[in-house]
C-alpha positions in Angstrom: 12.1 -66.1 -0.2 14.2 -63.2 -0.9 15.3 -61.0 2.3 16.0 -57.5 1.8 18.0 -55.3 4.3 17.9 -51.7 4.9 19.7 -49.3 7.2 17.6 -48.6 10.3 14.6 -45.9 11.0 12.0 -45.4 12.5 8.9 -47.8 12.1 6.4 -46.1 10.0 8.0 -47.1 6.6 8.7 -50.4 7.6 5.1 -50.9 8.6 3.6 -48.3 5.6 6.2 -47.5 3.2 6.0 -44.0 3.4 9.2 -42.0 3.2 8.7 -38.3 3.9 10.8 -35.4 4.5 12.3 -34.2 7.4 10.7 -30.7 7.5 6.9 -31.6 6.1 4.3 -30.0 7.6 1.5 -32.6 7.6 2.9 -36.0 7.9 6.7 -36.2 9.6 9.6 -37.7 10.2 9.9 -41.5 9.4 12.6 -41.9 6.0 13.8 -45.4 5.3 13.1 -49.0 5.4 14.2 -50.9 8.8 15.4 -54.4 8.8 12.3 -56.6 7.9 11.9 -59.8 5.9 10.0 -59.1 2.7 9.5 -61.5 -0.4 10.1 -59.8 -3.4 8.7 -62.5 -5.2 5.6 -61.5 -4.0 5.6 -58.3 -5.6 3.8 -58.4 -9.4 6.1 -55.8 -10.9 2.9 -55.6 -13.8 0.3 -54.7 -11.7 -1.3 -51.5 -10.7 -2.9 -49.8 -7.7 -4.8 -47.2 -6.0 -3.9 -44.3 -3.8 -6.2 -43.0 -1.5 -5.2 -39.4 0.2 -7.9 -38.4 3.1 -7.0 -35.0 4.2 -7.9 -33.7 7.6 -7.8 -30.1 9.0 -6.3 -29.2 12.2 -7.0 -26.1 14.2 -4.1 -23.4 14.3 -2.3 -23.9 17.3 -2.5 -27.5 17.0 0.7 -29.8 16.0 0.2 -32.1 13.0 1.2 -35.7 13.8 3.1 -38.3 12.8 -0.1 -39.7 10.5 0.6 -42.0 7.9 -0.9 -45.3 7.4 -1.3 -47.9 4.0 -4.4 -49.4 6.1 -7.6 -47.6 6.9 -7.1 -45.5 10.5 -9.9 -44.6 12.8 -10.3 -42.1 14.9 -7.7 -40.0 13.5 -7.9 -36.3 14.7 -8.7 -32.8 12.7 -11.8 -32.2 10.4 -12.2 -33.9 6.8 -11.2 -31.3 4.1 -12.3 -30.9 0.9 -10.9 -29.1 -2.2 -7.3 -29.4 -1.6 -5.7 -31.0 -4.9 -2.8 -33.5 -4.8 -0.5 -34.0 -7.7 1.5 -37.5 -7.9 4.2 -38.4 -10.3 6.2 -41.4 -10.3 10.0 -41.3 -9.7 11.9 -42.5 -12.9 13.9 -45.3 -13.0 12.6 -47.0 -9.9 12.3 -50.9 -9.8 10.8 -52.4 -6.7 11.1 -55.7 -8.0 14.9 -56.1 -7.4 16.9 -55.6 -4.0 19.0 -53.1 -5.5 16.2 -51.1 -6.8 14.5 -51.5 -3.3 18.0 -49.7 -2.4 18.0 -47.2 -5.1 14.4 -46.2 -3.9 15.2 -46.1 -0.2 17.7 -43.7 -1.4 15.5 -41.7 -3.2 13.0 -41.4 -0.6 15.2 -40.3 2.6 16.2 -37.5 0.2 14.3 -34.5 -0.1 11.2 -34.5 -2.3 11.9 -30.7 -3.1 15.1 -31.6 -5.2 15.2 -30.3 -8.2 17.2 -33.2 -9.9 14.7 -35.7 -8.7 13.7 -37.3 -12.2 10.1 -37.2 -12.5 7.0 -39.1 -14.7 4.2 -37.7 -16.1 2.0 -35.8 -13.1 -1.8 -36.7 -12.4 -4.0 -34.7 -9.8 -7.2 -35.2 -7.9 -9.0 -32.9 -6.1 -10.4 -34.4 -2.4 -14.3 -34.7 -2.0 -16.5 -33.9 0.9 -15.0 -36.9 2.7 -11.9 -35.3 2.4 -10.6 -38.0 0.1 -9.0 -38.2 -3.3 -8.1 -40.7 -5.1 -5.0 -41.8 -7.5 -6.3 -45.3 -9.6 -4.7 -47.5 -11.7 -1.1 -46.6 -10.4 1.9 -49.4 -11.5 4.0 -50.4 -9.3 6.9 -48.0 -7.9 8.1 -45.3 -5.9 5.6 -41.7 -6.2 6.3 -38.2 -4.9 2.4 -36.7 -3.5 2.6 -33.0 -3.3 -0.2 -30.7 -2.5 -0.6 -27.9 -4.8 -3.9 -26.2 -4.6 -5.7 -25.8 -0.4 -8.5 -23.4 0.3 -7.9 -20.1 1.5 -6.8 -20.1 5.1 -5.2 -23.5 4.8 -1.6 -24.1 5.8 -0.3 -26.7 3.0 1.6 -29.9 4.1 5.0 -30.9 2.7 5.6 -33.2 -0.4 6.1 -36.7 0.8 7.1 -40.0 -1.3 4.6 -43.2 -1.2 6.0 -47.0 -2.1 3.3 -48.6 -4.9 2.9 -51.3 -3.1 3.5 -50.7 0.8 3.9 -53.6 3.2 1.3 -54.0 5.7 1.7 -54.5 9.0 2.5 -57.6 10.6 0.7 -58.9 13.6 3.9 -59.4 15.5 7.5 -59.6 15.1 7.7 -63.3 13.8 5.1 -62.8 11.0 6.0 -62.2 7.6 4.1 -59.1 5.9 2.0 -58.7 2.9 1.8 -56.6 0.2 -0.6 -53.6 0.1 -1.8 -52.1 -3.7 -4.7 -50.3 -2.3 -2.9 -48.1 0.5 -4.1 -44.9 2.0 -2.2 -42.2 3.8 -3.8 -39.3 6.1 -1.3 -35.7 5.5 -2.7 -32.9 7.4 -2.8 -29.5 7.5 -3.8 -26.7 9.3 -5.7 -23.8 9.4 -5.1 -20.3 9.9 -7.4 -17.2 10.2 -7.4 -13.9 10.0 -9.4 -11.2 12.0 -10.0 -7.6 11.1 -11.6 -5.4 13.7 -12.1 -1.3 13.5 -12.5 1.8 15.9 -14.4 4.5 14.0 -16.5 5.2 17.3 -17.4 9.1 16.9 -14.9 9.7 13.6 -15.3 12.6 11.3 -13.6 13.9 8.5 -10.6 14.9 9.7 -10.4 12.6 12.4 -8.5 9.2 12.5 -9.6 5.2 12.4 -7.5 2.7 13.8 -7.8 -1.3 12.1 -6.6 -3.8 13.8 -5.6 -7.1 12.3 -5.1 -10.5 14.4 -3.6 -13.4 12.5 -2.4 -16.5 13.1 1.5 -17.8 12.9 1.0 -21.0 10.6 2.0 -24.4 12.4 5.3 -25.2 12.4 7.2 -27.8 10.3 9.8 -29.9 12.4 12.8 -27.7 13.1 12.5 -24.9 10.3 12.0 -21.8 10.1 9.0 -19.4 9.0 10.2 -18.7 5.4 7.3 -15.7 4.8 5.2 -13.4 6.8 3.0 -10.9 5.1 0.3 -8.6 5.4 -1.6 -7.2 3.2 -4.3 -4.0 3.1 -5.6 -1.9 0.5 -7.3 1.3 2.1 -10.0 2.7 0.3 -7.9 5.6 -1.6 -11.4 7.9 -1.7 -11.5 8.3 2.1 -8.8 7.2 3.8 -5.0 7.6 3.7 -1.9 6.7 6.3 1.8 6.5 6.2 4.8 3.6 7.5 4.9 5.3 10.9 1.2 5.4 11.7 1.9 1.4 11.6 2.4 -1.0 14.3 3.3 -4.7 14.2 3.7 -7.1 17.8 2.3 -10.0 19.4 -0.6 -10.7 21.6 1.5 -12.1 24.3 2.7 -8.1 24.6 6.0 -8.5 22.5 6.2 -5.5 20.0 8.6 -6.1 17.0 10.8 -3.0 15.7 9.9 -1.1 12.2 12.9 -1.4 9.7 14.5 -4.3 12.1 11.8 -7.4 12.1 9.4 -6.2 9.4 9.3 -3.2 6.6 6.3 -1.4 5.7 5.6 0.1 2.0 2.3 2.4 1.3 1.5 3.7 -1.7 0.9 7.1 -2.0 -1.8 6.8 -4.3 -3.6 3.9 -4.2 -3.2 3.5 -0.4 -1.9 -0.2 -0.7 -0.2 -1.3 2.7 2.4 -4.3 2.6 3.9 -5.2 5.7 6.8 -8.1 5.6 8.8 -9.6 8.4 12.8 -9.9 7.4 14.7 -12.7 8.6 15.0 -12.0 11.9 11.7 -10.8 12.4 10.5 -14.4 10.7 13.4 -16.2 13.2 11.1 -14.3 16.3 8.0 -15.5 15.0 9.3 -19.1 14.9 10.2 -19.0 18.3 7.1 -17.1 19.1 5.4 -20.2 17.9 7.7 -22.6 19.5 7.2 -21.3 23.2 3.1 -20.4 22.8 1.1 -22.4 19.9 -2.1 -19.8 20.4 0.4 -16.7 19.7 -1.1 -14.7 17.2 0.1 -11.6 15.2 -1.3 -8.1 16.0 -1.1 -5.4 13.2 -2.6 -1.8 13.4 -3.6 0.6 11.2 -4.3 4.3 12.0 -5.8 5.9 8.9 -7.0 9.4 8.4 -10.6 10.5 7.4 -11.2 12.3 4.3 -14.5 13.9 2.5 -17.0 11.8 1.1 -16.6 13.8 -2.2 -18.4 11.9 -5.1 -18.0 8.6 -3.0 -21.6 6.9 -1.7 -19.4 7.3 1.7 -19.0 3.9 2.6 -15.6 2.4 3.2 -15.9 -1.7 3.3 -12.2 -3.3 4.0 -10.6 -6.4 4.3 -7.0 -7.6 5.1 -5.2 -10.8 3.8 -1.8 -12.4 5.4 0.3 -14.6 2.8 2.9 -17.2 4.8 4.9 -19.8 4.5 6.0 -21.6 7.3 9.0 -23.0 5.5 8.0 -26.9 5.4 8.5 -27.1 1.3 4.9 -26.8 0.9 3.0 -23.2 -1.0 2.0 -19.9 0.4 -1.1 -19.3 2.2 -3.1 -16.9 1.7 -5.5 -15.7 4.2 -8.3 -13.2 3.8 -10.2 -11.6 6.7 -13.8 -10.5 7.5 -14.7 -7.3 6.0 -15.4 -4.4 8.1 -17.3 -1.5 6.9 -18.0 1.8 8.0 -20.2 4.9 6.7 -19.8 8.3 6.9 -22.7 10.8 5.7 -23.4 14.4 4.8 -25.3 17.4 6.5 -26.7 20.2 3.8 -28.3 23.4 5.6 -30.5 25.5 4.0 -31.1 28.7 5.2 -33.8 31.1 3.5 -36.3 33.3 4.9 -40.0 33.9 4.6 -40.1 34.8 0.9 -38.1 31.6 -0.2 -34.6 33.9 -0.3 -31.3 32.6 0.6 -29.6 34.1 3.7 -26.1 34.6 3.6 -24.2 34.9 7.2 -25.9 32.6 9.3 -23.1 30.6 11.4 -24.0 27.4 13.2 -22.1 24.7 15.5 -22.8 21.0 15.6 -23.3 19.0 19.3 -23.6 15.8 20.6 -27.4 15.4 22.0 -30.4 13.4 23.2 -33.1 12.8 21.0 -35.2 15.6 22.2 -32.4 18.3 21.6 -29.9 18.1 25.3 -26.7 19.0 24.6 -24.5 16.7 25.4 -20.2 17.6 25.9 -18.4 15.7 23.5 -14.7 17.0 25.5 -15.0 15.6 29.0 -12.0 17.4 29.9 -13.7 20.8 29.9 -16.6 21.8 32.1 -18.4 23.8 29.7 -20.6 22.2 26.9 -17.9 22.0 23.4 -19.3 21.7 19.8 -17.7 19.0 17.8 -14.9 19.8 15.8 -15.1 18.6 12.4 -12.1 18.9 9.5 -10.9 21.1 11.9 -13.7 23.5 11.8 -16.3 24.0 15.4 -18.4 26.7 13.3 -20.0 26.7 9.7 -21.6 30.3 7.7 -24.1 30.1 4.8 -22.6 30.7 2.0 -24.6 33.5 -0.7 -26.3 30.4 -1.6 -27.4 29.9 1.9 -25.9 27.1 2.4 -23.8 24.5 4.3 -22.2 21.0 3.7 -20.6 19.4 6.3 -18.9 16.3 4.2 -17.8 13.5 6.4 -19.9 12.9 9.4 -20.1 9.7 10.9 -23.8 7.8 10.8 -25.5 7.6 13.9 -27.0 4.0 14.1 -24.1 1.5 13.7 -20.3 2.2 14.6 -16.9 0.1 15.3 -18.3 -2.7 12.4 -21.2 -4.2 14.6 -22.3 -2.0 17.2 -25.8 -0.8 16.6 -26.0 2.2 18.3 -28.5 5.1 18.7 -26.8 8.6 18.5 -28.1 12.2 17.6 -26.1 15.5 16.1 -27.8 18.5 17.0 -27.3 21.6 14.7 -27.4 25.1 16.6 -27.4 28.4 15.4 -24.9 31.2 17.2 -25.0 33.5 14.6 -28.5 34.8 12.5 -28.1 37.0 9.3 -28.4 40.3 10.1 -31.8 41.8 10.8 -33.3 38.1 11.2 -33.4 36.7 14.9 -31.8 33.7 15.9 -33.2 30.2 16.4 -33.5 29.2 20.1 -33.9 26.1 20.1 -31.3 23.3 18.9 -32.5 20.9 15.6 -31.7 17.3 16.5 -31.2 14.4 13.6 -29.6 11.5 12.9 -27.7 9.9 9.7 -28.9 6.5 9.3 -28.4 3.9 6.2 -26.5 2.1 4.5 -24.7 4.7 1.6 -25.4 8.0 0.3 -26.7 9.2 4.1 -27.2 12.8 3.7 -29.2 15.5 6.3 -30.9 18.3 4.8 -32.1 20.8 7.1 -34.0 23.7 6.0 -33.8 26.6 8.1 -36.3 29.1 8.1 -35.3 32.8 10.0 -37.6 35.2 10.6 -37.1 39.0 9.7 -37.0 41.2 13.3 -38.7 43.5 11.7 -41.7 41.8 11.4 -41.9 40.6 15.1 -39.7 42.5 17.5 -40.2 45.5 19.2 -36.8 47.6 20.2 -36.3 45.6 23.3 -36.3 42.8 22.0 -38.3 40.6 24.3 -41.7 39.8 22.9 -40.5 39.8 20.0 -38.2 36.7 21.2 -41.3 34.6 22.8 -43.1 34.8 19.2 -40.1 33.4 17.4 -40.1 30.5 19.7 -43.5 30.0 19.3 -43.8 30.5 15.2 -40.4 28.2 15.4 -42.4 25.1 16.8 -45.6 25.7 14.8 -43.4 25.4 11.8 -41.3 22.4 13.4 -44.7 21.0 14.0 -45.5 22.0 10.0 -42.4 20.2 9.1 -40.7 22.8 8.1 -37.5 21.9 10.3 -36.7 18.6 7.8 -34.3 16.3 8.3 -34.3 13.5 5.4 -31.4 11.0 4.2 -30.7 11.4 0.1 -31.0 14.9 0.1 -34.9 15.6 0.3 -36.4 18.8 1.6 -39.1 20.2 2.6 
């Protein structure tokens, strides 16, 4: 029997034969070969193996472990993952049948699988099936570098690690010699990480603003390094919505708020309304810690966006946010994309003619808050009178020689903040009729409900005083009420989506 003797470490390679860097994010820690009898004569330097990689899934603010293994492990913990492709390529030159080549490997493998002089064979992938496995078959013997270069979205990857073709498996006790392994399997893990988009559009207009808020996760940590990326990522809708560097936040949901221009830098672009936020060094060194002291920490971005018109849009804004991170373990990038979020804004068209079908010019109305059966309701509590909304700056709107009114860039009134179904109602009220045509009396309540394209068409009839009122006024008064209900009752009041009239 031949002995071979290596410089101490920790057991894992002795037992498994897997050497891994120090700063992988999966599988850790162990590097060389402690002193234990092996027979290289037992090693059949012609014959070939199998790798089997079974990948597992950890939660976000959970640790990877020290999980490596050349025999079958139960129990381990995480969820099986599939579609995450390993790549393995043997290192040149290596000859495990020979002490000194067991040396030379040993070498090799407590070095770091990221180097770029690391002389490399021809590279073969798999891809890992619902069982989370992936297989590597008909492997000679040697020494192989495994590096993981395709995950999901939302997946942290693990490091590169080296695997020994065969591995020796583990003895029973300290007296027993060990035995050589062709089949073995090893268990990297990774993590997850997610990213949340939430949105306050409660009551938003045109002119008003929305604030998105984005909650993502610091990727798990990789031994002693340091986060080497931190990004986010979010491309307004350029139609409806713009926003600038300082109507951006960036902190922590334990409270910590980072500094604009110190920890992170903020780009916008004025046309396309693309937002890239990215943490410099020291911002990425505070995120680190950030992690260290509180695995659950998460990042918290916000957004404050200004409304525009609907214009030629169908009014709907749908957006989504996407982190990209790296947390400096010498595996890829993550990218991360969030939940979309989506909210719709819709039109109001007034028509105001008379008896005879003609368009009145000069009639001014406000917009209110209301129940359903036409109560205003004050949309400023601060005030005790009853205020009209103010909308793209305007409280009042006048028909136009056309008759007419748009109010572009209303907010609907049966869904708001993403999710919240909710049942509001706009009520439209006159202040002002054209001259010699009397007022309306009563408020017209509707609602702007759908999906895209909401539009409110109200057409308005007035009522020449000619017709009806004496020079007092009075009767005259009670009979528009009256002929204003019959023709509310007639339909004539209509309040359709998609621009249908009466």
């Amino acid at each position: 029997m031949a002995t071979i003797s290596f410089k101490r470490t920790a057991a894992f390679v002795a037992a498994f034969g897997i050497a891994l860097a120090p700063a992988t994010a999966g599988i850790a820690l162990a590097q060389t070969v402690t002193n234990v009898p092996v027979d290289l004569g037992g090693i059949d330097a012609n014959a070939s193996g199998t790798l089997t990689v079974v990948k597992k899934k950890l939660a976000s603010d959970e640790t990877p472990g020290e999980i490596a293994s050349g025999e079958t492990m139960e129990g381990t913990p995480g969820t099986l993952l599939p579609g995450v492709t390993f790549t393995v390529q043997p290192v040149t030159g290596v000859d495990l049948s020979t002490n000194a080549g067991w040396e030379a490997a040993s070498k090799i493998a407590n070095g770091s699988p990221t180097d770029p002089d690391l002389a490399l064979g021809a590279a073969t992938s798999a891809t890992t099936n619902e069982q989370g496995e992936a297989k590597f078959t008909d492997l000679p013997v040697g020494l192989y570098l495994v590096t993981e270069t395709e995950v999901p979205e939302g997946v942290v990857p693990s490091g590169p690690f080296f695997v020994f073709l065969p591995m020796t498996s583990a003895a029973s006790d300290a007296t027993s010699e060990t035995t050589w392994n062709y089949n073995p399997i090893v268990y990297p893990k990774n993590t997850e990480s997610n990213v949340t988009k939430e949105v306050q559009d409660a009551d938003q207009n045109v002119g008003d603003s929305i604030t998105y808020t984005i909650t993502s996760d610091i990727p798990a940590l990789a031994g002693d390094t340091t986060i080497s990326k931190y990004e986010v990522y979010d491309d307004l809708d350029e139609e409806q919505l713009t926003t600038t560097a300082d109507q951006i936040t960036v902190g922590l949901t334990d409270g910590t708020t980072f500094v604009q221009g110190t920890d992170y830098t903020v780009a916008v672009d004025p046309v396309t309304q693309a937002v890239s936020i990215e943490f410099t060094e020291q911002g990425r060194i505070a995120l680190t810690d950030a992690k260290k002291a509180d695995a659950a920490v998460q990042v918290v971005t916000t957004i404050e966006a200004a409304v525009g018109e609907i214009g030629t849009t169908d009014g709907v804004v749908v957006n989504e946010a996407k982190t990209v991170t790296n947390n400096g373990g010498g595996g890829g990038d993550t990218t991360t994309p969030s939940n979309e979020v989506k909210t719709t804004w819709g039109k109001l068209i007034v028509n105001k003619t008379n008896e005879d079908g003609e368009k009145l010019e000069g009639a001014t109305f406000e917009l209110y808050r209301c129940s359903a059966g036409g109560v205003l309701e004050d949309s400023n509590t601060e005030t005790p009178e009853i205020d009209p909304l103010t909308v793209n700056g305007e409280t009042a709107w006048t028909t136009d020689a056309e008759g007419a009114i748009t109010v572009d860039g209303l907010h609907v009134t049966d869904i708001e903040n993403n999710d919240d179904a909710i049942e509001k109602n706009y009520c439209l009220v006159e202040t002002q009729a054209p001259a010699g045509y009397a007022k309306l009396v009563d408020p017209i309540p509707f609602q702007l409900t759908g999906e895209a394209n909401v539009t409110y068409t109200a057409d308005v009839l007035n009522v020449d005083d000619d017709d009806f009122l004496p020079s007092t006024g009075g009767m005259g008064v009670g009979l528009i009420i009256a002929v204003g209900a019959g023709l509310i009752g007639a339909g004539a009041y209509a309040a359709r989506r998609n621009s249908q009239t009466a």
